[in-house]
C-alpha positions as CSV (number, residue, x, y, z in Angstrom):
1,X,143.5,181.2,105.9
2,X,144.9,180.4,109.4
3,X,143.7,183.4,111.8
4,X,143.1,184.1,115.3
5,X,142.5,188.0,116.0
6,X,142.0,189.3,119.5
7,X,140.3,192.4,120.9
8,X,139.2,193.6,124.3
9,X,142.5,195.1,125.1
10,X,142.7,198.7,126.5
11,X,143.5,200.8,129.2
12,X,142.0,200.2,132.8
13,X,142.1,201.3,136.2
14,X,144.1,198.8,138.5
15,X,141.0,196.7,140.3
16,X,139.4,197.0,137.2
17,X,138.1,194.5,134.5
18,X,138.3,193.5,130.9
19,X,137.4,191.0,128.8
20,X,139.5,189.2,125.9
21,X,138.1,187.6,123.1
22,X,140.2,185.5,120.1
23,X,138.1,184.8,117.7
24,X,139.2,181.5,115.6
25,X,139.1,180.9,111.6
26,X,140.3,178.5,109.5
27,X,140.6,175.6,112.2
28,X,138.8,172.8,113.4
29,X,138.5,174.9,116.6
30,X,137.2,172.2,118.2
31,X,139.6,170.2,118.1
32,X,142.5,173.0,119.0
33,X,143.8,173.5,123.3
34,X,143.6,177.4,123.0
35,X,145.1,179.3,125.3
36,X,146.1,183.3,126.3
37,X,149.7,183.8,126.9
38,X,151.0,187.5,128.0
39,X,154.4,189.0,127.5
40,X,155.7,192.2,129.4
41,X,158.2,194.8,128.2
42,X,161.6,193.5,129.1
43,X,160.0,189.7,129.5
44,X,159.3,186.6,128.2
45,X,156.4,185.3,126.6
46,X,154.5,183.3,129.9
47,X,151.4,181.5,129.7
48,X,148.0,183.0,131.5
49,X,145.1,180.4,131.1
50,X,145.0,177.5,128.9
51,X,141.2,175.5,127.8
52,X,141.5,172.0,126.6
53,X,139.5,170.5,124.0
54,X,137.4,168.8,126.9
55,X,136.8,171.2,128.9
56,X,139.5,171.3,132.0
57,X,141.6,174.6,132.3
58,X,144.9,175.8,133.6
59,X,146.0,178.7,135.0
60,X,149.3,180.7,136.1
61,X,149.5,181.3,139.7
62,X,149.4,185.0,138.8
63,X,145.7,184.2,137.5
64,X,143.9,182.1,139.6
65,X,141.0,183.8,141.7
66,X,140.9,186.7,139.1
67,X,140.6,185.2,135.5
68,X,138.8,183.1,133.7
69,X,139.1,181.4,130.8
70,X,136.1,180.1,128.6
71,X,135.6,178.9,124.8
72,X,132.5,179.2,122.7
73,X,133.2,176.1,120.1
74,X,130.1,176.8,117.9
75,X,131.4,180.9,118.3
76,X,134.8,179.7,117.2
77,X,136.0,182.3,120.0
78,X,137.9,181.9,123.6
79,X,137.6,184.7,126.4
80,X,139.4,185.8,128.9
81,X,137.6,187.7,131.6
82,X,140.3,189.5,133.7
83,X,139.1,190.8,137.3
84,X,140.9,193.1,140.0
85,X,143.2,193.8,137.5
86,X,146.6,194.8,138.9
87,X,149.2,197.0,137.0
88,X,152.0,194.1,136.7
89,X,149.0,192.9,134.6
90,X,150.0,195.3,131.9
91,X,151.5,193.4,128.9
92,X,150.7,192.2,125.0
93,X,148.4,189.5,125.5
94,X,148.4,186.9,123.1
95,X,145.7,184.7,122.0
96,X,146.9,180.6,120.9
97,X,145.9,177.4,119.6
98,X,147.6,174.1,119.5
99,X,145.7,171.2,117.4
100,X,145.2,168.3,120.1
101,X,146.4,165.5,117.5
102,X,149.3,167.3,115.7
103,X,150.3,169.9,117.9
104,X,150.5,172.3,115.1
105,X,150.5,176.0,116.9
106,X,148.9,178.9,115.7
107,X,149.1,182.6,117.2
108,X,147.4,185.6,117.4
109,X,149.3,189.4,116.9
110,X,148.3,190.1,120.3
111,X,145.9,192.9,122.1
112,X,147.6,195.5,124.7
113,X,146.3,195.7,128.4
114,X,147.8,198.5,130.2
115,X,146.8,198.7,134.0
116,X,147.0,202.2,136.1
117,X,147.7,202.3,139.2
Protein backbone atom coordinates (compact mmCIF):
# COMPACT_ATOMS: atom_id res chain seq x y z
CA UNK A 1 0.00 0.00 0.00
CA UNK A 2 0.90 3.51 -1.26
CA UNK A 3 1.51 5.82 2.02
CA UNK A 4 3.17 8.78 3.12
CA UNK A 5 2.14 9.92 6.79
CA UNK A 6 3.60 13.07 8.31
CA UNK A 7 4.09 14.29 11.85
CA UNK A 8 5.94 17.10 13.59
CA UNK A 9 3.04 19.45 13.26
CA UNK A 10 1.84 21.49 16.31
CA UNK A 11 1.51 24.72 17.86
CA UNK A 12 4.59 27.14 18.17
CA UNK A 13 5.60 30.40 19.25
CA UNK A 14 6.26 32.81 16.18
CA UNK A 15 10.37 32.66 16.02
CA UNK A 16 10.04 29.31 16.97
CA UNK A 17 11.01 25.89 15.30
CA UNK A 18 9.63 22.54 14.26
CA UNK A 19 10.50 19.84 12.42
CA UNK A 20 8.44 17.72 9.73
CA UNK A 21 9.00 14.33 8.95
CA UNK A 22 6.96 12.11 5.89
CA UNK A 23 7.75 8.96 6.32
CA UNK A 24 7.53 6.91 2.87
CA UNK A 25 6.03 3.24 2.23
CA UNK A 26 5.31 1.36 -0.57
CA UNK A 27 7.65 3.28 -3.06
CA UNK A 28 10.83 3.02 -4.52
CA UNK A 29 11.57 6.16 -2.50
CA UNK A 30 14.59 6.56 -4.11
CA UNK A 31 13.60 7.02 -7.05
CA UNK A 32 10.56 9.61 -6.05
CA UNK A 33 11.28 14.03 -6.13
CA UNK A 34 9.44 14.47 -2.70
CA UNK A 35 8.50 17.47 -1.68
CA UNK A 36 6.38 19.66 1.35
CA UNK A 37 3.64 21.74 -0.09
CA UNK A 38 1.48 23.97 2.54
CA UNK A 39 -2.06 25.32 2.12
CA UNK A 40 -3.65 28.19 4.27
CA UNK A 41 -7.25 28.66 5.22
CA UNK A 42 -8.81 30.57 2.43
CA UNK A 43 -5.68 29.48 -0.07
CA UNK A 44 -4.28 27.47 -2.43
CA UNK A 45 -2.26 24.56 -2.20
CA UNK A 46 1.60 26.26 -2.79
CA UNK A 47 4.73 24.50 -2.83
CA UNK A 48 7.45 24.97 0.36
CA UNK A 49 10.63 22.94 -0.51
CA UNK A 50 11.07 20.33 -3.00
CA UNK A 51 14.40 17.39 -2.85
CA UNK A 52 15.20 15.77 -6.08
CA UNK A 53 16.25 12.26 -6.44
CA UNK A 54 19.99 13.64 -6.79
CA UNK A 55 20.20 15.70 -4.30
CA UNK A 56 19.57 19.55 -5.48
CA UNK A 57 16.58 21.38 -3.71
CA UNK A 58 14.08 24.08 -4.25
CA UNK A 59 12.49 26.37 -2.25
CA UNK A 60 9.60 29.18 -2.13
CA UNK A 61 10.85 32.54 -1.58
CA UNK A 62 8.77 32.43 1.66
CA UNK A 63 11.33 29.63 2.73
CA UNK A 64 14.68 30.29 1.97
CA UNK A 65 17.02 31.31 4.86
CA UNK A 66 14.55 29.52 7.32
CA UNK A 67 13.81 25.92 6.06
CA UNK A 68 15.34 23.19 5.10
CA UNK A 69 14.63 20.36 3.34
CA UNK A 70 16.46 16.93 3.70
CA UNK A 71 15.68 13.12 2.80
CA UNK A 72 16.90 9.97 4.50
CA UNK A 73 16.66 7.33 1.40
CA UNK A 74 17.67 4.21 3.47
CA UNK A 75 14.95 5.97 6.40
CA UNK A 76 12.41 6.11 3.58
CA UNK A 77 11.60 9.65 5.30
CA UNK A 78 11.94 13.59 4.15
CA UNK A 79 12.22 16.50 6.83
CA UNK A 80 11.42 19.64 6.97
CA UNK A 81 13.22 21.75 9.60
CA UNK A 82 11.28 25.03 9.91
CA UNK A 83 13.23 27.97 11.74
CA UNK A 84 12.03 31.58 12.97
CA UNK A 85 8.85 30.45 12.26
CA UNK A 86 6.36 33.38 11.49
CA UNK A 87 2.53 33.14 12.03
CA UNK A 88 1.68 33.47 8.05
CA UNK A 89 3.50 30.19 8.47
CA UNK A 90 0.44 28.63 9.91
CA UNK A 91 -1.25 26.24 7.40
CA UNK A 92 -1.85 22.20 6.65
CA UNK A 93 1.34 21.08 5.51
CA UNK A 94 1.51 18.42 3.12
CA UNK A 95 4.00 15.91 2.56
CA UNK A 96 4.48 14.67 -1.61
CA UNK A 97 6.20 12.42 -3.88
CA UNK A 98 6.35 12.37 -7.62
CA UNK A 99 8.21 9.13 -9.27
CA UNK A 100 11.12 10.72 -11.38
CA UNK A 101 10.33 8.34 -14.49
CA UNK A 102 6.45 8.35 -14.50
CA UNK A 103 5.55 11.15 -12.70
CA UNK A 104 2.98 9.29 -10.86
CA UNK A 105 2.13 11.61 -7.58
CA UNK A 106 1.44 10.42 -4.32
CA UNK A 107 0.21 12.64 -1.11
CA UNK A 108 0.20 12.78 2.29
CA UNK A 109 -3.23 13.81 4.59
CA UNK A 110 -1.23 16.62 5.80
CA UNK A 111 0.14 17.78 9.48
CA UNK A 112 -1.19 21.29 11.06
CA UNK A 113 1.41 24.08 12.01
CA UNK A 114 -0.23 26.87 13.76
CA UNK A 115 2.22 29.87 14.61
CA UNK A 116 1.38 32.47 17.56
CA UNK A 117 2.22 35.57 17.38
Amino acid sequence: QVQLVESGGGLVQAGGSLRLSCAASGITFATYNMGWYRQGPGNQRDMVAVIYIGGNTVYADSAKGRFIISRDNAKKTVYLQMNSLKPEDTAVYYCHARESWTRNDVWGQGTQVTVSS
